[in-house]
Structures are given as C-alpha cells and as structure tokens.
C-alpha positions in Angstrom: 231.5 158.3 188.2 231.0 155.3 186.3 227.8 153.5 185.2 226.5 151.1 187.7 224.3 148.7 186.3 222.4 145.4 187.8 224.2 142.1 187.2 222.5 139.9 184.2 219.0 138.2 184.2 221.5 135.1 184.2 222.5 135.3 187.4 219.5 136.9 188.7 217.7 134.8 191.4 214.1 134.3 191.3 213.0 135.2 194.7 215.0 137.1 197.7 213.9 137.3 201.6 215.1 137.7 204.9 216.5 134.9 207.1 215.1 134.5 210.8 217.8 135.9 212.3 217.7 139.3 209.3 214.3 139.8 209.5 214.0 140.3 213.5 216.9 142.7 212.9 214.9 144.5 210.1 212.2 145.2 212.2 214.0 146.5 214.3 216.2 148.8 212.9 213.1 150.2 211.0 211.9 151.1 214.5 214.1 153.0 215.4 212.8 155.9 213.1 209.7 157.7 214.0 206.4 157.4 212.2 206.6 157.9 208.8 209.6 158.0 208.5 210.4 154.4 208.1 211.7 154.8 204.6 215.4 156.2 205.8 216.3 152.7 207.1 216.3 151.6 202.7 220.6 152.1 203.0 221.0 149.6 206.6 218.5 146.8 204.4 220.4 147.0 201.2 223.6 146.6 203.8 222.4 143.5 205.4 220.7 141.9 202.1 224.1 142.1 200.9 225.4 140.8 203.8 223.4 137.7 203.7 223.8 136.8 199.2 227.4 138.6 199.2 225.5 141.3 196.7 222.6 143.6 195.7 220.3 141.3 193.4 217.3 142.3 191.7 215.2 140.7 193.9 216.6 142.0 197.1 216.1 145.3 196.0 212.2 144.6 195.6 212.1 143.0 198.3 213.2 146.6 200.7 211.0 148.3 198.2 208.4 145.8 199.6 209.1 146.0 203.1 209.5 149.7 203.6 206.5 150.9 200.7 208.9 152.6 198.9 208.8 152.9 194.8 210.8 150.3 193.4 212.7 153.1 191.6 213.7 155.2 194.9 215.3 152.0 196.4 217.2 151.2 192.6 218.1 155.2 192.8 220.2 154.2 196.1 221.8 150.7 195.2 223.1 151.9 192.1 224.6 155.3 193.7 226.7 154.0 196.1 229.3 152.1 195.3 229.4 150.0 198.7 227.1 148.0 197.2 228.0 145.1 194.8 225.3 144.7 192.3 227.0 141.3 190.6 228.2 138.3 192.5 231.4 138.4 194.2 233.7 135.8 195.8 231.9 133.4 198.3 234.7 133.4 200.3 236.6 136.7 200.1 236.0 139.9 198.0 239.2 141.8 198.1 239.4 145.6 198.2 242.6 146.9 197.4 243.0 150.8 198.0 244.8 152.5 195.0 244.7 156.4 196.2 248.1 158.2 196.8 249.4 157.5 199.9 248.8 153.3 199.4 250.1 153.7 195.7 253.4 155.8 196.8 253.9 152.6 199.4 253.2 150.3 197.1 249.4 149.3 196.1 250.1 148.7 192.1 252.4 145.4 193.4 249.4 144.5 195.7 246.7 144.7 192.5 249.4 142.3 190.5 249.1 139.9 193.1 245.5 139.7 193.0 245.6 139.5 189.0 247.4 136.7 189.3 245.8 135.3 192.1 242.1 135.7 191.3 241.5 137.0 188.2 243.3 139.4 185.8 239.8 142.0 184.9 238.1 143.4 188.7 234.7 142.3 189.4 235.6 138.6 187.9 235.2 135.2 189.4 237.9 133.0 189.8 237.2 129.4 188.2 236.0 128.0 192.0 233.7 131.0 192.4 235.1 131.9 195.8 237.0 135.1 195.2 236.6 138.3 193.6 238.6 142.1 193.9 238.1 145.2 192.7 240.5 148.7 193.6 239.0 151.4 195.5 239.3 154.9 196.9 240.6 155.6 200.1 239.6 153.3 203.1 240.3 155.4 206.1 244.3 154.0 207.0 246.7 155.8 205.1 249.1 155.8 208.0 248.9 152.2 207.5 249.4 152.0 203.5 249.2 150.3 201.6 246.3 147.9 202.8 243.4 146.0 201.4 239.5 145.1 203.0 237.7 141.9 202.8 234.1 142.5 203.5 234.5 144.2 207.0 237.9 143.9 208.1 240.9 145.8 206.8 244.6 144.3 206.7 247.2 147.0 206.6 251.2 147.2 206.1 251.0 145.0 203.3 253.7 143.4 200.9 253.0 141.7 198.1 254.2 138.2 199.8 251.7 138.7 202.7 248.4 139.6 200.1 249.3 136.3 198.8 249.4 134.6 202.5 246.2 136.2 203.5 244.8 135.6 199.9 245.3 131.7 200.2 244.2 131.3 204.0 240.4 133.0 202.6 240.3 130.3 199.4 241.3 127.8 202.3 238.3 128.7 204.3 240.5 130.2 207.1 239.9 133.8 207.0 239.1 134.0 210.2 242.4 133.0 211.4 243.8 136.1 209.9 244.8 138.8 212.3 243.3 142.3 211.3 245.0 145.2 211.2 249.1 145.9 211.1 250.3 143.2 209.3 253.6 143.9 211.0 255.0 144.1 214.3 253.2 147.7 214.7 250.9 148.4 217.4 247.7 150.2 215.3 249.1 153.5 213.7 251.9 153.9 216.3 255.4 154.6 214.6 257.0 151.5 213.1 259.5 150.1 215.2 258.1 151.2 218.3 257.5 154.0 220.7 261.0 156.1 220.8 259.8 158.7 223.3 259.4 158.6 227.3 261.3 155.4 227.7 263.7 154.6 230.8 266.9 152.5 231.3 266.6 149.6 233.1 269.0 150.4 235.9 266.3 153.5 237.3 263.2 152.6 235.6 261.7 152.4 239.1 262.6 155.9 240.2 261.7 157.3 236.5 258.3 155.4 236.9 259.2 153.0 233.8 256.4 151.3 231.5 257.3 147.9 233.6 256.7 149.4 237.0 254.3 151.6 238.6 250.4 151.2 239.1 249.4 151.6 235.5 252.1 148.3 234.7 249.9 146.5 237.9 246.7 147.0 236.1 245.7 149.2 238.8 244.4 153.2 237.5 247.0 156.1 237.8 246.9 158.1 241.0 249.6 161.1 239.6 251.9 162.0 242.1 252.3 164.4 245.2 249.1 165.1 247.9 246.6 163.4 245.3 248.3 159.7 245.4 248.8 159.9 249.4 245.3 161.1 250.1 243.2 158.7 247.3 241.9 159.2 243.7 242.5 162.5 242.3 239.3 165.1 242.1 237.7 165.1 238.7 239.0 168.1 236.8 237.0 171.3 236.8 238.3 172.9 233.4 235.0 171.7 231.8 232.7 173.5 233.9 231.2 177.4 233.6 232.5 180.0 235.3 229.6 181.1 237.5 231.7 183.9 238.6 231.3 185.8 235.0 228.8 187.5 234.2 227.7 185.6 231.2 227.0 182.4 233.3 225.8 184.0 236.8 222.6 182.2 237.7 221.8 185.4 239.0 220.8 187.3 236.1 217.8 186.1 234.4 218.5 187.8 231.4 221.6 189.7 229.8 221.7 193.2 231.0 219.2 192.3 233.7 220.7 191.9 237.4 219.2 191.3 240.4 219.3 193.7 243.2 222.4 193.1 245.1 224.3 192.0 242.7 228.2 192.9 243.9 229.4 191.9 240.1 227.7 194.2 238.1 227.4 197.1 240.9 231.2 197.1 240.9 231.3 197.5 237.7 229.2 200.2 237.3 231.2 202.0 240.0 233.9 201.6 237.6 232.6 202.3 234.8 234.5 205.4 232.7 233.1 207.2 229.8 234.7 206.3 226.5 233.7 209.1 224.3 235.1 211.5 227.3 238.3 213.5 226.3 238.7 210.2 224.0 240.8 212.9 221.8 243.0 213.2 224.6 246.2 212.2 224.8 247.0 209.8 228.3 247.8 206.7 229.8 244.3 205.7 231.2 242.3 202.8 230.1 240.3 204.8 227.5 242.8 207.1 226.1 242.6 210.0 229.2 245.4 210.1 232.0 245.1 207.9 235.4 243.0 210.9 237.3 240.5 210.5 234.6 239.5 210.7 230.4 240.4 214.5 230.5 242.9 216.5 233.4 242.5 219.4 234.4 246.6 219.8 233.4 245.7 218.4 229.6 242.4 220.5 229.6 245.1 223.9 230.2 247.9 222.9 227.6 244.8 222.3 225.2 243.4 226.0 225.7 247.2 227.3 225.4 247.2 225.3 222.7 244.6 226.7 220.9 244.8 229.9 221.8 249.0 229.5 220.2 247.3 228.4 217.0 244.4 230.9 216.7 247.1 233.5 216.8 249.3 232.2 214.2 246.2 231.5 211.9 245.8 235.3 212.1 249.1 236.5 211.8 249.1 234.5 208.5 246.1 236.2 207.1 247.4 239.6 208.0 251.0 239.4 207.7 250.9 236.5 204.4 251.3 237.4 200.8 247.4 237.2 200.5 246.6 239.5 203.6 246.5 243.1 204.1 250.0 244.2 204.7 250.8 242.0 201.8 248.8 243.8 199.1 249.7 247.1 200.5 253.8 246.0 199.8 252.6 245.3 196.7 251.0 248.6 195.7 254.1 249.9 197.5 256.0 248.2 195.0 253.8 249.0 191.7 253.7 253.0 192.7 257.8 252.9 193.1 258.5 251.3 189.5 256.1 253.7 188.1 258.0 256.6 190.1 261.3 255.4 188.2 260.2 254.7 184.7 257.7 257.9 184.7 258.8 260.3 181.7 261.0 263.4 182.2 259.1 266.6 182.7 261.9 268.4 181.6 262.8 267.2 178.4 265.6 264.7 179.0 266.2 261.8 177.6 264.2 258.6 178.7 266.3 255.5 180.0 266.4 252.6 177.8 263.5 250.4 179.3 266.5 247.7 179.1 269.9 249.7 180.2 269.2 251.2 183.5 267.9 254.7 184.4 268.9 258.1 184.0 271.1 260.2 186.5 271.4 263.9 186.9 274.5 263.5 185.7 272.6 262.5 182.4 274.8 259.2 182.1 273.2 255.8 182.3 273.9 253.5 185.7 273.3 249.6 186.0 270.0 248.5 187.6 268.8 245.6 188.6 266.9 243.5 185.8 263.4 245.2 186.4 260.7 244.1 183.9 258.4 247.1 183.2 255.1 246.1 181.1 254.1 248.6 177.7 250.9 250.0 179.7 253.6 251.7 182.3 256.1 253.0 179.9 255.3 256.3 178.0 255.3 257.3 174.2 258.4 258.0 172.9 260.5 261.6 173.5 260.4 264.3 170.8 263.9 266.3 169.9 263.7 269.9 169.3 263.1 269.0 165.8 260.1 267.4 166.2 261.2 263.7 165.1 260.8 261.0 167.8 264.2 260.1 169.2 265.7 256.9 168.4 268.5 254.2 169.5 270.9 257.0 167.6 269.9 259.4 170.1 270.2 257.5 172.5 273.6 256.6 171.6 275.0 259.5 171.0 273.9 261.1 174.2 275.5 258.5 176.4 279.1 259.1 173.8 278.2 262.4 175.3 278.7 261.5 178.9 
C-alpha cells in the first residue's frame, strides 16, 4: 500500500466546519450509536467533510477529532488508511475514477486512462489549469459485468469507449454532469446481456396465447395472478416453503425441551413403538433396517444356520490340530517314518556288506537295487564294516563285491 500523506500547508485552509444543513446531519448520525460509543460515527464525518470541500483537509480532520473527543491522531490513523478519502484537492467539478483491475483492463480501461491524460492532466491526482477536474485509477468498483467503467464522486458510468469518456468528460467541465445518464452507457438494460434478453420471448402472431411480454396483466401494470384455480378464485396464497414444520419433532411446540415430550404425545409414542435395537444381531446378515431380516435384528432361521455354522467350524478347527502336520497323528507319521529309515540303513548282524549310503540298499541276493534318493544323516549311519582281515572295507570292497553279483 502506498504512503498516504496530507496535502501541503499551501493549500491547507485555516479553519474547517460544518454547514447548516451538515451539522444537523452530524448530530444525527452520531445518535444513532449508543452511549459511549459515539466515536464509530469518525468514518460517516470524514465522508460528509469530504463531501462538502471535495477532500480531507487538515482542518476537517480536527474538526471530527473535535466534535467526537477523539485524539487528533485516531481520527488521522483513519483518513490516511482508507483510500476513499482524498487528502489533496481534487477537481471542483468532476474527479474521475477510472477502474484498471482485470476484467475493465481486458475490455479496455488502459484507452479510457489515455483519454483522461489527455483530457485532464497526464500525472493522477493533478489539476487541470481551470482547477475543475482531477482522476486517479483504482481497484475494482463493483461492475465488472459492466467493464470497463469509470466513477465520478457517487455515480458510476459503465460500457465505456474511449469516445464516450470524452463526451461525459466535457459535459462535467461544462457544468452539465447532471445531465449524464448513469449506468450502461449503451443500449443495455443494467447487467442484462448486451443486445437484449434472448430467452422466453414469443412471436407476434400467438403472443397472446404464449402470454407475451406485451400482453397479459404484468404488461397492464396490474400484479401476476399465475394461472389455473389461483387466477379464477383471486390472489394466490402466500407460499408456505418458509415456515417450520410443526409436524417434526425438532419444531413441535409440544416438547418443551429435546428429548422431553409431553404425555400424549402420538409422534414420539410411535416412535418408540418402533423403535428396533441397533446393536441387536447387528452382525447379522439381513434385509431389515438395522442389518437383521424383516421379522426382526436376529431370526430364529439365521440364529440356526449360525449354530450349524459354528458348530461346522469348531469341528474342522479340530480335525486340523489332530489330523495337521503339527498335531498328534502327524508326529506319530513322523516317528513312523524316522524308525523305518533306521530299520533300512541299520548294519548287518551277519557280516555282510553295508549299502553305499548313496547307491541303494542291499538284497539277499547280495546285489545292490535302486532306491529312491533317501538322505540319511552321519548320527544314523554306523562305523564302517571290518573284513576277515581285520582292515575296514573300502569303495574296493565294495566294488568288487557288486563285480561279484
């Protein structure tokens, strides 16, 4: 935000005040806030000082202070803040606003500022030589479906072209700026589409029966009666979409307090009656209201197929633990297994040869037959055979005995 300052002691005046017709209006828009609270009317002064000199002075702003017994410095704090208020002299005649945010700068507000710097005066906040105009550009004024547009004190002129600034310009340094038509400076009716409405119109030939804009009570000046029983029997019946629902439980005059009915009442005895317990068989499965089946949260038909259920489940669970690789029967497979591999690969009371641990087992035959791929650990295998000799038998022996068979 940029530095607002007060004009120079030049311009200064020496004295400010109210006129006749100000001053009544101060007093009374200072009464209309309660006791000691007087001070909030400091914005709706500084409004109407600057209404009366064309700006904020010095002197005006001491004489609120004055009039409201408010520090000089809490009244200088406001006219310096907002930027509504002009706090150097402006055009007598016409102080021109020109709007330069983005919807009146896409349509066209940077041609409307080169009119008024070659019009008035090429810096804002300048003079022109006569002294009666002055502009400045400013945020957004409210009419962007209207850009681009300009305000001159109160009144905004919208739908501008450069050309027209210029026509409106010269009728205020005329004196004429009241002739001046506000608003759409086009043929536009306010912020309607340009060019006209181009919705719910009707041909000439049955604008009658379609109830065209040119016929019909509402083109008479007389109010709209609709249509149907309403217009044959008189003025329709205000709407009731606006008032409570008395019927509801929240607005029944009834109940003096939510949760607390009178005696008697129908409303809330019905729905007690029925009322159905929610946290009821709300695991069962259903098509009632809360999850159960139409009889009720929890049949006696559901309440069966859940025992059976159960009871299915249960039985399974211990099958598992007896029948399953962890339970009983399983480890007694498993010693099964253990005792038969150390049945096969025991040694040979007898004297025989040993099987290779990695060939297969021996026959009575004494030859060696193919076996499955067993794995048998050291601590099951015994020690080594001895020949009649008394030297451990080797691969050689081994060897030669199955040459033998």
């Amino acid at each position: 935000m940029s530095v607002r300052r007060l004009a120079e002691d030049s311009v200064q005046p020496a004295n400010f005040a109210f006129n006749g017709e100000n001053s009544a209006w101060a007093e009374w828009a200072i009464g209309r806030y309660p006791e000691g609270r007087q001070q909030s009317a400091v914005i709706p002064l500084l409004m109407r000082a600057q209404e009366q000199e064309g700006w904020v002075s010095k002197a005006a702003i001491e004489y609120v202070a004055d009039r409201l017994a408010m520090p000089l410095i809490r009244v200088l704090e406001v006219a310096t803040f907002y930027t509504q208020f002009q706090l150097k002299p402006v055009g007598t005649r016409a102080h021109v606003q020109v709007c330069g945010t983005t919807p009146c700068m896409l349509r066209g507000s940077d041609e409307l500022k080169e009119v008024c710097r070659k019009r008035i005066h090429h810096d804002q906040f300048h003079l022109n030589e006569s002294g009666t105009l002055s502009w400045e550009e400013v945020e957004c004024l409210g009419s962007c479906v209207n850009a681009p547009m300009v305000m001159i004190f109160k009144d905004t002129y919208e739908d501008l072209t450069p050309q027209r600034l210029e026509e409106i310009i010269d009728a205020f340094e005329r004196g004429e700026g009241a002739s001046v038509p506000t608003g759409p400076q086009i043929d536009r009716q306010l912020s309607a589409p340009i060019g006209g409405p181009t919705t719910l119109l009707s041909d000439d030939a049955d604008e009658g029966a379609r109830g065209g804009a040119g016929s019909g009570p509402a083109a008479q000046g007389a109010p709209d009666q609709g249509t149907g029983a309403g217009a044959a029997s008189g003025p329709v019946p205000p709407t009731q979409a606006g008032r409570p629902d008395t019927h509801a439980a929240e607005t029944d005059p009834s109940i003096s307090a939510p949760g607390k009915a009178q005696n008697g009442n129908a409303n809330q005895a019905a729905e007690a009656a029925n009322k159905v317990d929610v946290a009821e068989g709300a695991d069962q499965p259903g098509a009632g209201r809360t999850g159960g089946t139409q009889q009720g949260p929890t049949g006696a038909a559901e309440k069966d197929a859940d025992a059976t259920e159960r009871g299915s489940v249960a039985k399974d669970h211990d099958s598992a633990r007896t029948d399953g690789p962890l339970g009983r029967k399983g480890a007694e497979d498993e010693s099964a297994v253990v005792q038969e591999h150390k049945r096969v690969d025991a040694p040979d009371n007898s004297g025989a040869d040993r099987a290779p641990a990695s060939g297969g087992q021996r026959t009575d035959a004494g030859a060696s037959a193919p076996v499955e791929n067993k794995r048998v650990t050291d601590d099951v295998l015994p020690g080594p055979a001895s020949s009649d000799d008394g030297k451990p038998k080797g691969n050689g022996d081994v060897k030669g005995a199955r040459d033998d068979a």
